[in-house]
C-alpha positions as CSV (number, residue, x, y, z in Angstrom):
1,X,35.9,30.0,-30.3
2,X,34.4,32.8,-29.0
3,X,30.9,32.6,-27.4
4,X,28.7,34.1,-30.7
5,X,30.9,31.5,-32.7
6,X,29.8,28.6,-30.4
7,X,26.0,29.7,-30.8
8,X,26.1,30.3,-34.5
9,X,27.9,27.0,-35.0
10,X,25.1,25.4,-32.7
11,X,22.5,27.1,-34.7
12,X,23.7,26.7,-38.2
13,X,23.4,22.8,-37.5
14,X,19.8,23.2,-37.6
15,X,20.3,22.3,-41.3
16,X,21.2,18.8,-40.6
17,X,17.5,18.1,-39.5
18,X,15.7,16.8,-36.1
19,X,15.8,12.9,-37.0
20,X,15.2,11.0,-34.2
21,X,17.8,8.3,-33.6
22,X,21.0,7.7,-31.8
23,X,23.5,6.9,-34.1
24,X,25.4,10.7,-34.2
25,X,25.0,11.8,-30.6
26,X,26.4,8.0,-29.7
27,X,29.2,8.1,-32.0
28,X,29.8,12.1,-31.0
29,X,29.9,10.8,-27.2
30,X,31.6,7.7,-27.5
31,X,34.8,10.3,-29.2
32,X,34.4,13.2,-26.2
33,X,34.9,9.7,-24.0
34,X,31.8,9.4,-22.7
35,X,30.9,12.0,-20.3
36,X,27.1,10.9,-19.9
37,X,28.9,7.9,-18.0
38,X,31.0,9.6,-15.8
39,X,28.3,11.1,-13.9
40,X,24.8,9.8,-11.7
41,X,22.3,10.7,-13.8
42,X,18.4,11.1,-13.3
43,X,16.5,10.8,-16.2
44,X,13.4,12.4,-16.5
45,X,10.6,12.0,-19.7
46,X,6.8,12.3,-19.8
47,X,4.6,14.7,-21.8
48,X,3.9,17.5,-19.1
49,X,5.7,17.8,-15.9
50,X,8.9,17.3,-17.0
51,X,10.5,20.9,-16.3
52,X,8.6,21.1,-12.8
53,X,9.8,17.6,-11.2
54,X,13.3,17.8,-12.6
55,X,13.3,21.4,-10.4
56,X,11.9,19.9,-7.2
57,X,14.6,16.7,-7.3
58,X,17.3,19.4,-8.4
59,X,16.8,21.5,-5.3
60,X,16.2,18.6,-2.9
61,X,19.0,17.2,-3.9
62,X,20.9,21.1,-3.4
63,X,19.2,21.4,0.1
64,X,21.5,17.9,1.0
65,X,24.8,19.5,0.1
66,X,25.3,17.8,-3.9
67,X,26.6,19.8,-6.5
68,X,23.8,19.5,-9.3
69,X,23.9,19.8,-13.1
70,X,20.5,20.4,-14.6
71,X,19.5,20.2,-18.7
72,X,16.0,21.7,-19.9
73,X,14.7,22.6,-22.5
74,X,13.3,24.7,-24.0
75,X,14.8,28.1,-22.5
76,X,12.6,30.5,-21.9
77,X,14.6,33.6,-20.9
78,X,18.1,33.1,-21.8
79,X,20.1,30.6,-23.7
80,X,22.1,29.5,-20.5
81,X,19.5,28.7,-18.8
82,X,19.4,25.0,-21.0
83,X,22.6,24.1,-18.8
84,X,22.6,24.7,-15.0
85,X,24.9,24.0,-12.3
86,X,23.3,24.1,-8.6
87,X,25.3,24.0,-5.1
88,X,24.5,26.4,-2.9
89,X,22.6,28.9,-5.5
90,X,21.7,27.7,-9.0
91,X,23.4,29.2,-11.7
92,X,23.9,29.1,-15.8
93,X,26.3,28.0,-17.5
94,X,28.7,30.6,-18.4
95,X,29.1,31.8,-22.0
96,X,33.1,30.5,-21.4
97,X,31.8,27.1,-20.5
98,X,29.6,27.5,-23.9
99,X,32.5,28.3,-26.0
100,X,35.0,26.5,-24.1
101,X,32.8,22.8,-24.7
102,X,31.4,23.4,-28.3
103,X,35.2,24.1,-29.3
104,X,35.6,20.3,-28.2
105,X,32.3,19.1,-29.6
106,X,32.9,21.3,-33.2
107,X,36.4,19.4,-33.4
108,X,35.3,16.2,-32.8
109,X,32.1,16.8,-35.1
110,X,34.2,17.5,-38.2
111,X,36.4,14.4,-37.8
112,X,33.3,12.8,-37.5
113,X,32.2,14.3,-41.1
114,X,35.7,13.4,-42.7
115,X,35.5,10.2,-41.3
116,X,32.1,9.9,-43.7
117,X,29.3,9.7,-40.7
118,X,27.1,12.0,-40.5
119,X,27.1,15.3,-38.4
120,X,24.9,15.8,-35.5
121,X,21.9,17.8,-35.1
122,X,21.4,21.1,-32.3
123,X,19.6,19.1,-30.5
124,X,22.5,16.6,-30.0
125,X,25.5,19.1,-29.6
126,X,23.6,20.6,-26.7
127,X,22.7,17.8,-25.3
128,X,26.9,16.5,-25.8
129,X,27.8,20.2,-24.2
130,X,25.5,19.6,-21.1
131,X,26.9,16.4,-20.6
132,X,30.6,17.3,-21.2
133,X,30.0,20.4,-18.9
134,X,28.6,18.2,-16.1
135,X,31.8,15.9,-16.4
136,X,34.0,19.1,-16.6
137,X,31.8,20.4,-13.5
138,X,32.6,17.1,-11.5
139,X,28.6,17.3,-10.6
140,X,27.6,14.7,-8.0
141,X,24.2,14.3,-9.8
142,X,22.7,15.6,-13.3
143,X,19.3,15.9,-13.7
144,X,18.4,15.3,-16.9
145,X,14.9,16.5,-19.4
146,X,14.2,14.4,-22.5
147,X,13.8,16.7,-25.2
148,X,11.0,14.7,-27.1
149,X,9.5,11.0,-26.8
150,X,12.6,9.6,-25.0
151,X,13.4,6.0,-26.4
152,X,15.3,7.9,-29.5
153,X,15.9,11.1,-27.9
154,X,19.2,12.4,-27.6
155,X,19.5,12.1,-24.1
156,X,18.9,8.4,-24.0
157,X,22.5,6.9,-23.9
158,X,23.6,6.4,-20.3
159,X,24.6,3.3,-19.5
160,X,23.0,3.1,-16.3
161,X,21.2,6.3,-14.5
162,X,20.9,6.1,-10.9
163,X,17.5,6.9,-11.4
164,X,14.6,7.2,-14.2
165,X,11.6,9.2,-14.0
166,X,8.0,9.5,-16.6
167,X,5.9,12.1,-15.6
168,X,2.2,12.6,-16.8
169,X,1.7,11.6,-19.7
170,X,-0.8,12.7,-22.7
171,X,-0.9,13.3,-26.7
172,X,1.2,15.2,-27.9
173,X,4.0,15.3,-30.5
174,X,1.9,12.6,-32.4
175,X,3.6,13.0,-35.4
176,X,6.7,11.9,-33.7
177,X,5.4,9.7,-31.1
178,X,2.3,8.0,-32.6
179,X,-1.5,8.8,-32.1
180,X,-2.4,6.7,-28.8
181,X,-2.1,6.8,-25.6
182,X,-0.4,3.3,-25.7
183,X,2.1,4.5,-28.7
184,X,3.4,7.4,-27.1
185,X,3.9,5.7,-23.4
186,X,5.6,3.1,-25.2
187,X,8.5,5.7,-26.7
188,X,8.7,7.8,-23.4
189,X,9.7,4.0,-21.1
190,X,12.1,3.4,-23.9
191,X,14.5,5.5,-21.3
192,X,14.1,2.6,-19.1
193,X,17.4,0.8,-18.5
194,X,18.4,-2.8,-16.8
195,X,18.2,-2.8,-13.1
196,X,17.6,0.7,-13.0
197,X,14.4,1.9,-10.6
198,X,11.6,4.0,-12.0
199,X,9.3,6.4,-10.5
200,X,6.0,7.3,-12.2
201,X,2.9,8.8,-11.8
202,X,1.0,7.7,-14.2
203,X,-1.9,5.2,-13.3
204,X,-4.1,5.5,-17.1
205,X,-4.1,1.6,-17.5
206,X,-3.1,2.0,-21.0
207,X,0.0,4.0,-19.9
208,X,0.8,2.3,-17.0
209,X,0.6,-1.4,-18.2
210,X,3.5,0.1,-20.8
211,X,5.7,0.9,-18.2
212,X,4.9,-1.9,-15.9
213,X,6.0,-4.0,-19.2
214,X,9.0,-2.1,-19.8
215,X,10.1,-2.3,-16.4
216,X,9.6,-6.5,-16.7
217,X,11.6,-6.5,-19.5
218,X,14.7,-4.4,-18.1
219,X,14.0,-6.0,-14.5
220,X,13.6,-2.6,-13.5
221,X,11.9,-1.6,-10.3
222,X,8.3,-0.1,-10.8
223,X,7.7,2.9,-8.1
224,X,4.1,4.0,-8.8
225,X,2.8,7.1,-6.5
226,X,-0.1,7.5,-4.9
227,X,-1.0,11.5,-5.2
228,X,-4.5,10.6,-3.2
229,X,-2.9,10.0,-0.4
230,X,-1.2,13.4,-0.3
231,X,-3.8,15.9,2.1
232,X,-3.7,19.5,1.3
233,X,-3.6,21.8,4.7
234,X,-3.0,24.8,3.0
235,X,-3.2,26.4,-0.4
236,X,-3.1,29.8,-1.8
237,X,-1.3,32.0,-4.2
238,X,1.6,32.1,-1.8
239,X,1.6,28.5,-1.9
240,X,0.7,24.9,-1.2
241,X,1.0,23.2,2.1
242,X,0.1,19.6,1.8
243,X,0.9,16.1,4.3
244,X,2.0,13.0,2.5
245,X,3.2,9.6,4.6
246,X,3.3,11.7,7.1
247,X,5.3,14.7,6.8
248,X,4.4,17.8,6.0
249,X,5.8,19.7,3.3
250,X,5.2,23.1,1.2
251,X,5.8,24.0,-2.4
252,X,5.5,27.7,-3.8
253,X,5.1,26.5,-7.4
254,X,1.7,26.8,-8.0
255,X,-1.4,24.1,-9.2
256,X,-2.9,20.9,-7.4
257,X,-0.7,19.7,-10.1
258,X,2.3,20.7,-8.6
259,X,1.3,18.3,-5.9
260,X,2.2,15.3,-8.0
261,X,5.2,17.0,-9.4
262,X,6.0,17.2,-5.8
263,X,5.6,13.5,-5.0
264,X,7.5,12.4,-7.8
265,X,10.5,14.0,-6.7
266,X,10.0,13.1,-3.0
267,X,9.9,9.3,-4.1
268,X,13.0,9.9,-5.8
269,X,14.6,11.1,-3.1
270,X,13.6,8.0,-1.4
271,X,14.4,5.5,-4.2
272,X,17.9,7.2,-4.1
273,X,18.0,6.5,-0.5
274,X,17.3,3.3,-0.7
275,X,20.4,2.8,-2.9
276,X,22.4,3.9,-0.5
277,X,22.5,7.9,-1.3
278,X,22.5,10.6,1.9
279,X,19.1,12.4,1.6
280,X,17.5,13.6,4.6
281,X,13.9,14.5,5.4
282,X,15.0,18.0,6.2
283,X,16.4,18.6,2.9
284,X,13.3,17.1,1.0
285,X,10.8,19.6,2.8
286,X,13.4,22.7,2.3
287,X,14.4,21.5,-1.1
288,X,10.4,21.3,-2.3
289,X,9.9,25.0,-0.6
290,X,12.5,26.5,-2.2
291,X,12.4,24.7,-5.4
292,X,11.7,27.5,-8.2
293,X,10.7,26.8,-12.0
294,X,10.0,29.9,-13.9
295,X,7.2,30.1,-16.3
296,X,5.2,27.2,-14.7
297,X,1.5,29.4,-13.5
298,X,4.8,32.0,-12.1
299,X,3.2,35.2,-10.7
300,X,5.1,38.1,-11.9
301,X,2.9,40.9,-11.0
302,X,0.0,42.1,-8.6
303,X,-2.9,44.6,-8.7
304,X,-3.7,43.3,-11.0
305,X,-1.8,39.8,-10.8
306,X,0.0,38.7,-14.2
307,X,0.6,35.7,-14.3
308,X,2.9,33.5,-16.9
309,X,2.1,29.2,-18.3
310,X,3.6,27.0,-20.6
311,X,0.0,25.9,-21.3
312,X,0.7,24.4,-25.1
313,X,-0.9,21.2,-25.0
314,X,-4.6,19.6,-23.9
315,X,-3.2,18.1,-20.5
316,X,-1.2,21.7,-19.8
317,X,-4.2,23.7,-20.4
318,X,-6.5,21.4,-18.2
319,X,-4.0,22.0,-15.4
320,X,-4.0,26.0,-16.2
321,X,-8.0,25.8,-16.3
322,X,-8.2,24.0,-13.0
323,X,-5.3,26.3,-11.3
324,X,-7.3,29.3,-12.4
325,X,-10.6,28.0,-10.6
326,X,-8.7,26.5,-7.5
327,X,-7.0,30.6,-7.1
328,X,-9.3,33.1,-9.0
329,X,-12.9,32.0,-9.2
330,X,-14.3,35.4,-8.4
331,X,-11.9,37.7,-10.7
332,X,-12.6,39.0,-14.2
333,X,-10.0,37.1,-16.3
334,X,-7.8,38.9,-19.5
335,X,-5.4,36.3,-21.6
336,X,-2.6,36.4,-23.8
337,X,-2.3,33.9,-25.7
338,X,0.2,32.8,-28.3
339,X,1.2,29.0,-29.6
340,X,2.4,26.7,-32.3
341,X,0.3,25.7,-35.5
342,X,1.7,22.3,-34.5
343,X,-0.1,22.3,-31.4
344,X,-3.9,21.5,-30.8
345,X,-4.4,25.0,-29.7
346,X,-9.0,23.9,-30.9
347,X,-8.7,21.7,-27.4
348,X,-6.2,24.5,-25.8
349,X,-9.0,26.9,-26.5
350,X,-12.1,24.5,-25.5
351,X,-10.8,24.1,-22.2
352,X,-9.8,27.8,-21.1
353,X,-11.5,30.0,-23.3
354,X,-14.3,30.0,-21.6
355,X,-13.3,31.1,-18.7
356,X,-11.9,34.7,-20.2
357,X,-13.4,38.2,-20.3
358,X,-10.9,39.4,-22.7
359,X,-8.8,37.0,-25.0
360,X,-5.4,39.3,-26.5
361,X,-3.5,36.9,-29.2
362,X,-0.5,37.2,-30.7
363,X,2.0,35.4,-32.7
364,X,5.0,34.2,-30.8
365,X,8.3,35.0,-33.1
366,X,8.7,31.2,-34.0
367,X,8.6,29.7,-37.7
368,X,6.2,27.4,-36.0
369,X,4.4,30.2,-34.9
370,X,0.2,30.1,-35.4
371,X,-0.9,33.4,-36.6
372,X,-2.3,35.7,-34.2
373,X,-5.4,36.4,-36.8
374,X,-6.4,32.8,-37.2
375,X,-6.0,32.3,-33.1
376,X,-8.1,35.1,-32.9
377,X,-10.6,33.5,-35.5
378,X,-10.5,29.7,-33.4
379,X,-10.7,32.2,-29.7
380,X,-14.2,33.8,-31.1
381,X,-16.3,30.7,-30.8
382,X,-15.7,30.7,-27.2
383,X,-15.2,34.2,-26.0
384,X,-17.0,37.4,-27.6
385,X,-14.1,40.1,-26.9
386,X,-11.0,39.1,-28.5
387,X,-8.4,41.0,-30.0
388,X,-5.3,40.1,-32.7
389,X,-2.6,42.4,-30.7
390,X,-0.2,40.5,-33.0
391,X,2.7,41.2,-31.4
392,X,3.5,40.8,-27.0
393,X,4.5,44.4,-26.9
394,X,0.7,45.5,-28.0
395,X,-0.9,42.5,-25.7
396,X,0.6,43.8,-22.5
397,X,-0.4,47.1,-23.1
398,X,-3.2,46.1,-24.0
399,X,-4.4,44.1,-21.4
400,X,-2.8,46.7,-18.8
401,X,-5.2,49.5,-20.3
402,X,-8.4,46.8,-19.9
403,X,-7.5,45.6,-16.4
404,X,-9.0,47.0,-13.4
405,X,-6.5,46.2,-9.9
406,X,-9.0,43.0,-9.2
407,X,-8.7,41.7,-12.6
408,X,-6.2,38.4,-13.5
409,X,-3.8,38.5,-16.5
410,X,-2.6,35.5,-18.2
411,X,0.1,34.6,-20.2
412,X,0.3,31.1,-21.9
413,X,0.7,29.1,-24.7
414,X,3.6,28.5,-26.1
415,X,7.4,29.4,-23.8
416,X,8.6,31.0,-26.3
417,X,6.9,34.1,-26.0
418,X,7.0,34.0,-21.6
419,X,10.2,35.8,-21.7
420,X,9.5,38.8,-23.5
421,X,6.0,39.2,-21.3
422,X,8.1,39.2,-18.6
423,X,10.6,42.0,-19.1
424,X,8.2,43.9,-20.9
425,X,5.9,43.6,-16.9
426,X,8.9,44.0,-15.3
427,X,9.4,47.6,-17.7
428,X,6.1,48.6,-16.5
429,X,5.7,47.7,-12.6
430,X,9.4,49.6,-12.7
């Protein structure tokens, strides 16, 4: 199988649906002999954050000497970039390791169809090639991003994780996940596992009294941070500099935010200590500084600065709004915005619509794709200049011709699109 034939074969299985359950990707493991159990895995689920934390415990864990296997999604610049293996630098998997696994996976899938069951999903032969990969890899730790929700995600079938994580959690996904609070808490701790300790950050009583059930139930150990006692003592667009218990330690991905993602991942580290693993202080503080998560409030340009967010969802874009007051309070402020019809892009727009001079939309090359015209229709109740560019291409031109060397450019919204605004910036600063 050559690498086109593994992605064609992954995509064409987008016929079989996106049904949330565990019956295919448990039976599809169970016959690749269980890979998912033959490495430490960290487990990481929660609404927003997910993408950021998993980074920061991936390169701590780097900085100590393990070889790490990382799964995200979505990609938002190459396909590879779903499967990562990081030592000393981080690095994709390769399109042999693509082919090489899904000739495995599509062999076992179609004895899995004569046998009458049914076939998996995409979602689940990724999810079975990250985990084969990571076996093949010998990986001392995967880090591991649920997809969606978590207690039926694909993902969800280790045995026993060394380690699971929920980051922030808000609504979104409702139609999957339910439409409170409560509801969707209850589907993200459903990763939760017997004797296996969690780390959190969530302190909304109506999430956290779901977890601190869950975590009853599976005699789990609850580790709750505490992000107020982290002082900042330096922040800029450079970075953040900030003391906690302590130590001092600095993070270049950007947003107070970041802060808690930061946390997270350093009580990780010590929860894996405490089980007996080798992590030093040293290689928490160099692992946060050199921790790198692209398309996370990611500068890619300057004079002006251009900056790229996978602000989609209420919480994402509260984050984005307060990042863009914490960093650029003075400067005239162009976006580019493109998201999903699936989204709430009305409470998206409430919160940082405001704020813009110019708004630029487009529609992001997605079936779930929100036209640019009706964004642009939804943008004009909060902002009197905004154009349908319709397309990226247009935008960036666009919003290069209207910026002065002072003014801010953002890109954000759905990740789909982040990619493309960043080669066509990279085109023009070149």
């Amino acid at each position: 199988m050559t690498y086109k034939e593994a992605r064609e074969y992954i995509d064409q299985a987008n016929q079989y649906g996106n049904e949330l359950s565990l019956e295919a990707i448990t039976e599809l493991l169970l016959r690749l002999d269980n890979p998912q159990d033959k490495v430490k895995v960290i487990h990481v689920a929660g609404t927003n954050g997910k993408g950021s934390t998993t980074a920061f415990i991936t390169s701590i864990l780097a900085s100590e000497g393990y070889k790490v296997g990382r799964y995200i999604s979505p990609a938002v610049f190459t396909y590879r970039e779903r499967i990562q293996i990081t030592q000393k630098q981080n690095e994709y998997i390769t399109e042999q390791g693509v082919s090489d696994t899904m000739e495995v996976i599509k062999t076992t899938c179609e004895a899995m169809v004569r046998d009458g069951l049914s076939h998996p999903t995409s979602f689940e032969l990724e999810t079975a090639m990250a985990f084969l990969y990571f076996a093949w890899q010998e990986v001392d730790f995967a880090v591991v991003e649920v997809g969606l929700g978590g207690r039926l995600d694909a993902t969800n079938v280790m045995k026993k994780p060394a380690c699971c994580v929920i980051t922030s959690i808000s609504m979104d996904h409702m139609q999957y996940l339910g439409d409170t609070l409560g509801s969707i808490a209850k589907e993200k701790a459903g990763i939760i596992k017997h004797g296996v300790p969690v780390v959190t950050c969530n302190n909304a009583p109506e999430v956290l009294t779901v977890v601190e059930t869950c975590c009853n139930e599976q005699e789990a150990s609850l580790y709750s941070i505490d992000v107020e006692k982290a002082e900042i003592c330096g922040n800029s667009v450079e970075g953040t500099a900030f003391l906690y218990q302590g130590e001092k330690y600095k993070i270049k991905l950007l947003g107070e935010h970041q802060i808690t993602n930061a946390i997270m991942a350093i009580q990780v580290a010590a929860v894996l200590r405490k089980e007996g693993y080798r992590i030093s202080t040293a290689s928490v503080q160099n692992g946060l500084e050199e921790a790198y998560w692209s398309g996370r409030f990611e500068v890619i340009g300057t004079k002006p600065y251009f900056i790229i967010d996978g602000a989609h969802n209420e919480d994402a874009a509260a984050k984005l709004s307060r990042a863009l007051d914490e960093y650029f309070q003075t400067q005239r402020l162009i976006y580019i915005m493109g998201i999903f019809a699936d989204k709430d892009y009305h409470k998206v727009l409430e919160l940082t619509a405001p704020k813009a001079s110019i708004i630029l939309t487009i529609t992001p090359n997605n079936s779930r794709a929100l036209p640019s015209s009706q964004l642009a229709l939804e943008a004009q109740k909060y902002c009197p200049a905004v154009i349908d560019a319709k397309t990226a291409e247009q935008a960036v031109q666009l919003a290069y011709e209207k910026a002065s060397a002072e003014d801010v450019i953002i890109a954000f919204g759905s990740l789909s699109f982040l990619g493309e605004v960043k080669s066509l910036v990279t085109t023009v600063q070149d």
